[in-house]
C-alpha positions as CSV (number, residue, x, y, z in Angstrom):
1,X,101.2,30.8,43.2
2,X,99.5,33.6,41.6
3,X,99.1,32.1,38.1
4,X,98.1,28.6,39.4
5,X,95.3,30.5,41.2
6,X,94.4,32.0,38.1
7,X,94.3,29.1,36.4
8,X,91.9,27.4,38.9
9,X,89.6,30.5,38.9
10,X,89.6,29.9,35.0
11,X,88.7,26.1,35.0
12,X,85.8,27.0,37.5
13,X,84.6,29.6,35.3
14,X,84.8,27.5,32.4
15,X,83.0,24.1,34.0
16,X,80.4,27.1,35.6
17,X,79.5,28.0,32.0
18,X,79.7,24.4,30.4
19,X,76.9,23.6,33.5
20,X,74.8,26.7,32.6
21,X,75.3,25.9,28.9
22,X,74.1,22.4,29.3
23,X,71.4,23.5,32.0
24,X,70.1,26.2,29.6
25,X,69.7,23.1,26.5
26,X,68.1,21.2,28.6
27,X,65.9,23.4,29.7
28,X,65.2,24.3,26.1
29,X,64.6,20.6,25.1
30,X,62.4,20.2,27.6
31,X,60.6,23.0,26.1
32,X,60.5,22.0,22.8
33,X,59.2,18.6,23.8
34,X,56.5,20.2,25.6
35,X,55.8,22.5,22.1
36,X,55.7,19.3,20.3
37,X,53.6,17.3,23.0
38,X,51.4,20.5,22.9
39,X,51.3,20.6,19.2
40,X,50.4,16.9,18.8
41,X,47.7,17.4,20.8
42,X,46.1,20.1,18.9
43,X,47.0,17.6,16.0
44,X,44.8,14.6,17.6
45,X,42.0,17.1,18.5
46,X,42.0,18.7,15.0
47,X,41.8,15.2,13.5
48,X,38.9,14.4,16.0
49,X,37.4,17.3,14.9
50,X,37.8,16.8,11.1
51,X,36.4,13.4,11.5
52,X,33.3,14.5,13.5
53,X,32.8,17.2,11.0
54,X,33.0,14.3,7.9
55,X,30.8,12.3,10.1
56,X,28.0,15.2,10.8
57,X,28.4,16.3,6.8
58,X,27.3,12.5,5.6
59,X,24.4,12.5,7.9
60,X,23.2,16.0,6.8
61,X,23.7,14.5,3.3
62,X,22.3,11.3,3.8
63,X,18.7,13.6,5.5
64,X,19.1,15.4,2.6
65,X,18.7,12.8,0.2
66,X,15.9,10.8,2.4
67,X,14.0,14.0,2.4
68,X,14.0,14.5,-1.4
69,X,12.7,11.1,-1.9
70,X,10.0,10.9,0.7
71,X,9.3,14.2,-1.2
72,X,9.0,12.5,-4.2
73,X,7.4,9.6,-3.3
74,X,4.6,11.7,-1.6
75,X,4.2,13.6,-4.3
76,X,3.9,10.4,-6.9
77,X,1.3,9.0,-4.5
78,X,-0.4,12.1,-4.9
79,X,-0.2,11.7,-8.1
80,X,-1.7,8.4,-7.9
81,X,-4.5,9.0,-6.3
82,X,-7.6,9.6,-8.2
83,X,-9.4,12.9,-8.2
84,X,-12.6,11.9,-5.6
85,X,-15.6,11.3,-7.7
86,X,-19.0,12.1,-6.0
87,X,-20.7,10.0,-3.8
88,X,-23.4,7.7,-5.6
89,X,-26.4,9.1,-4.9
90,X,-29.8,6.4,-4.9
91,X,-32.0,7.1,-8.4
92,X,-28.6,8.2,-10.1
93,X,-28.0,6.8,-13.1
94,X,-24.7,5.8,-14.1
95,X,-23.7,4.4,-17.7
96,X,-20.8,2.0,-18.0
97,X,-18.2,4.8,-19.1
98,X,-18.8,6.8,-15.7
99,X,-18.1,3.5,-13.7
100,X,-15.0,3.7,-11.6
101,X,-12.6,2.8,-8.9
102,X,-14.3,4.5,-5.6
103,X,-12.4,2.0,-2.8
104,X,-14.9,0.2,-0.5
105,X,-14.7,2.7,2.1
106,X,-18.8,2.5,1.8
107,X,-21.4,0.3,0.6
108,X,-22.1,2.5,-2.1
109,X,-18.5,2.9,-3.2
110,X,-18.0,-0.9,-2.9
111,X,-20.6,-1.4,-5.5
112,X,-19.7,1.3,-7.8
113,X,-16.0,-0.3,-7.9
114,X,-17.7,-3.5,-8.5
115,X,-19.2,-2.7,-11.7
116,X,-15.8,-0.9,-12.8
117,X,-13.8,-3.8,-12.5
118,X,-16.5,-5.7,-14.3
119,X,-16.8,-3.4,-17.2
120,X,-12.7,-3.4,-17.3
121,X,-12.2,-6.6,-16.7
122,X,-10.2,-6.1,-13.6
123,X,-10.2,-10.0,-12.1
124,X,-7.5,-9.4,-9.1
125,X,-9.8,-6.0,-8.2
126,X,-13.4,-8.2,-8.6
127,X,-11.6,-10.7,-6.2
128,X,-11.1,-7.7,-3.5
129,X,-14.8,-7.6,-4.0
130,X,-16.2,-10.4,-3.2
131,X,-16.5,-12.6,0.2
132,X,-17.0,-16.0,0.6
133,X,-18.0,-17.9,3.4
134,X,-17.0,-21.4,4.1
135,X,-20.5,-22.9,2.5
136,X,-19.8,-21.2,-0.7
137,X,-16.3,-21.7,-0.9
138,X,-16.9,-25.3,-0.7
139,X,-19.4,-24.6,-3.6
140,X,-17.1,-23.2,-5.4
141,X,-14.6,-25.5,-4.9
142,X,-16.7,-28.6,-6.0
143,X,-17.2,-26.6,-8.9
144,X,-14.1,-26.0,-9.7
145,X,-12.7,-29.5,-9.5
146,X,-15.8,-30.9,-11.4
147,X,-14.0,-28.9,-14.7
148,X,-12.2,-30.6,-17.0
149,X,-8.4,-30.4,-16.4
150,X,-8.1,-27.5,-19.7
151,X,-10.7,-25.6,-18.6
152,X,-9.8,-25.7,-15.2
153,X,-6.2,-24.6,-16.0
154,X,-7.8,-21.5,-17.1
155,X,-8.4,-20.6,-12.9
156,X,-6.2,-19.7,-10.5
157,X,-8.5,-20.9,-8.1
158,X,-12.2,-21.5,-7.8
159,X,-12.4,-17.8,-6.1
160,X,-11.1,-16.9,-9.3
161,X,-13.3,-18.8,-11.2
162,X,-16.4,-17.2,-9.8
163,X,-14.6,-13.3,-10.0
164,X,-13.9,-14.2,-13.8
165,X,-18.1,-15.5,-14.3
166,X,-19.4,-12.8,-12.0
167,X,-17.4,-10.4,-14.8
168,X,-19.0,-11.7,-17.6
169,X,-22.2,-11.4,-16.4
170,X,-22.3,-7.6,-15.6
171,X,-23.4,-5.7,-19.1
172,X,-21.5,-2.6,-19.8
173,X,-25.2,-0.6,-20.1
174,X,-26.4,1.6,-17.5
175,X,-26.9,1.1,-13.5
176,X,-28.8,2.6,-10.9
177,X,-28.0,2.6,-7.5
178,X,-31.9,1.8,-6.4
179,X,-32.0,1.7,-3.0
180,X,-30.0,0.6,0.2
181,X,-31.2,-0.2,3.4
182,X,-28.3,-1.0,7.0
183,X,-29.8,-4.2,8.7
184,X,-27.2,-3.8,10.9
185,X,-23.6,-1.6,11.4
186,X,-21.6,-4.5,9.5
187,X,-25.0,-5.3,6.6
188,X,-26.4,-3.1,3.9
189,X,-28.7,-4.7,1.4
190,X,-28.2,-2.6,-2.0
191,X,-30.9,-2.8,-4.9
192,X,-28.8,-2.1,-8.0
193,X,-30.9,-2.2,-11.1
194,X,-29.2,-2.6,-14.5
195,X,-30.3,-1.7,-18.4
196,X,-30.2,-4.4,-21.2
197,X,-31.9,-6.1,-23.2
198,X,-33.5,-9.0,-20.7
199,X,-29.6,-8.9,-19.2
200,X,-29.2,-11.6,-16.4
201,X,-28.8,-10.1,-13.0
202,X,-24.6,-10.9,-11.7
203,X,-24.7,-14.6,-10.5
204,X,-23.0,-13.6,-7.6
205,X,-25.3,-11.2,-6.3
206,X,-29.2,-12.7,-7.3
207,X,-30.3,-13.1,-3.9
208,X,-33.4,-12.5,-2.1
209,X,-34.1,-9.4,-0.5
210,X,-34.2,-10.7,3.3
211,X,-37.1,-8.7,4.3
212,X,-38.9,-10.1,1.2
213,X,-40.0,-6.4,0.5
214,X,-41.1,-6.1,-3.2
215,X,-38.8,-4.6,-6.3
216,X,-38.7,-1.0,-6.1
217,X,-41.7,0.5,-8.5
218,X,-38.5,1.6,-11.2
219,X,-38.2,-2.1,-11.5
220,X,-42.0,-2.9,-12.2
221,X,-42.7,-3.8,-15.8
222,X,-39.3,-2.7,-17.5
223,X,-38.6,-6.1,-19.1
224,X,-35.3,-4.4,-19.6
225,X,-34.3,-3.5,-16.5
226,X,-32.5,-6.4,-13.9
227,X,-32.9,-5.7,-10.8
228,X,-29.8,-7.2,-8.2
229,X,-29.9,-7.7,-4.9
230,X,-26.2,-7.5,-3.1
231,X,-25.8,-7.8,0.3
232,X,-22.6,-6.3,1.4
233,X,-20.8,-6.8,4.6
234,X,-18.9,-4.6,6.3
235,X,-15.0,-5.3,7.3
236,X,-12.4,-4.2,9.2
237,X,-10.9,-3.7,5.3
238,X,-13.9,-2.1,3.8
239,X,-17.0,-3.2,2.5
240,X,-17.6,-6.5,0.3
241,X,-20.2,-8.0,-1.9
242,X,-21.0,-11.7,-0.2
243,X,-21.2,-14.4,-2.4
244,X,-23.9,-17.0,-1.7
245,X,-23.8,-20.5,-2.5
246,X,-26.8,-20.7,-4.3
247,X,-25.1,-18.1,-6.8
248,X,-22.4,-20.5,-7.3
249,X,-24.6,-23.5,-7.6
250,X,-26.8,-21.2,-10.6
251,X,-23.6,-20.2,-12.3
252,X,-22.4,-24.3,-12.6
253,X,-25.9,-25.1,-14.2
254,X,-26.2,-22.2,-16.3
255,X,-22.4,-22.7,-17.4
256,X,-21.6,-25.8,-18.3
257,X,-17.9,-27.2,-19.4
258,X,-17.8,-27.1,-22.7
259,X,-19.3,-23.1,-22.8
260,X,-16.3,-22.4,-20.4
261,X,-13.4,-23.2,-23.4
């Protein structure tokens, strides 16, 4: 009776510790899962942050590069741009060698860049120039089609017809800006009196002096001085030299088809 009591205190102490021992593993797996959940957690968020960081290193690279070119893209623009030349004074004489690119920011300017892209032969800058209205663009556009067919091939278009005839018409010699006067905030008449011997005045810009005030006393008896009146209108994109149809209607007597080949 004894030893079968025994026996059964044995079995319960054996299936006590099998319970425990299987408890205890459990609780240990359980563990270890939550390790591992925990761990791949901290895996995710490391690759989130690993990602952001890649992300935020491209676009400090990608600044980095778009600074260095607008850096140097500023500084070839400064490069560019012409050292200012002085404003052109009235009385101030200018030969053809100190005739340059001043912009049309002013009347003065516009007519100093005139005569530069006349002396260099510069037709796309004459054509930035000049203004037409619709009376002397249809002048110039009888003109034009009045050409034969190989001389008017030689013309992009009868603006650039009358750019390429204004150019040969302005000597390389010696100007003078003579005198300006504002008729109004968008009008200046300019007086510009060239050297040469008995040079013709730029066809696009003999025109009357509206006021019909007499040449300047400079101009009086210098049979080689021309004296051109330009009026120049003021626009929204600088100042231009206007082109009047009776200049156009001059330059197709004076220049007649077979002179143009």
């Amino acid at each position: 009776m004894r030893a079968s009591r025994v026996f059964q205190l044995l079995v319960l102490a054996a299936l006590v510790a099998t319970f425990a021992l299987a408890y205890r593993e459990r609780v240990t797996a359980a563990a270890l899962a939550g390790r591992l959940a925990a761990l791949r957690r901290q895996e995710q968020q490391l690759t989130g942050l690993r990602a952001e960081h890649d992300h935020l290193r491209e676009q400090i690279l990608a600044a980095a590069a778009r600074s260095r070119r607008n850096s140097t893209a500023s500084l070839e623009r400064e490069a560019a741009v012409p050292a200012p030349v002085p404003a052109w004074s009235p009385g101030e004489w200018r030969p053809a060698a100190a005739w340059s690119n001043e912009g049309r920011s002013t009347p003065g300017a516009t007519v100093a860049t005139l005569l530069w892209a006349a002396v260099g032969g510069d037709l796309a800058a004459m054509q930035t120039v000049l203004e037409f209205d619709d009376a002397t663009r249809a002048k110039a556009r009888a003109w034009f089609d009045s050409l034969p067919p190989a001389t008017r091939s030689l013309y992009a278009s009868p603006e650039d017809l009358v750019a390429s005839v204004t150019i040969r018409n302005i000597p390389a010699t010696t100007a003078q800006l003579n005198w300006l006067r504002q008729t109004d905030p968008e009008h200046t008449i300019v007086g510009l009196l060239l050297t040469g011997p008995a040079t013709p005045a730029p066809e696009s810009a003999q025109i009357a002096d509206p006021a019909g005030s007499a040449p300047p006393p400079s101009a009086v008896g210098q049979s080689k001085n021309q004296l051109a009146v330009l009026d120049l209108h003021g626009t929204p994109d600088g100042w231009r030299v206007i082109v009047p149809a009776t200049a156009v209607d001059r330059m197709a007597k004076l220049l007649s088809a077979p002179a143009m080949r």
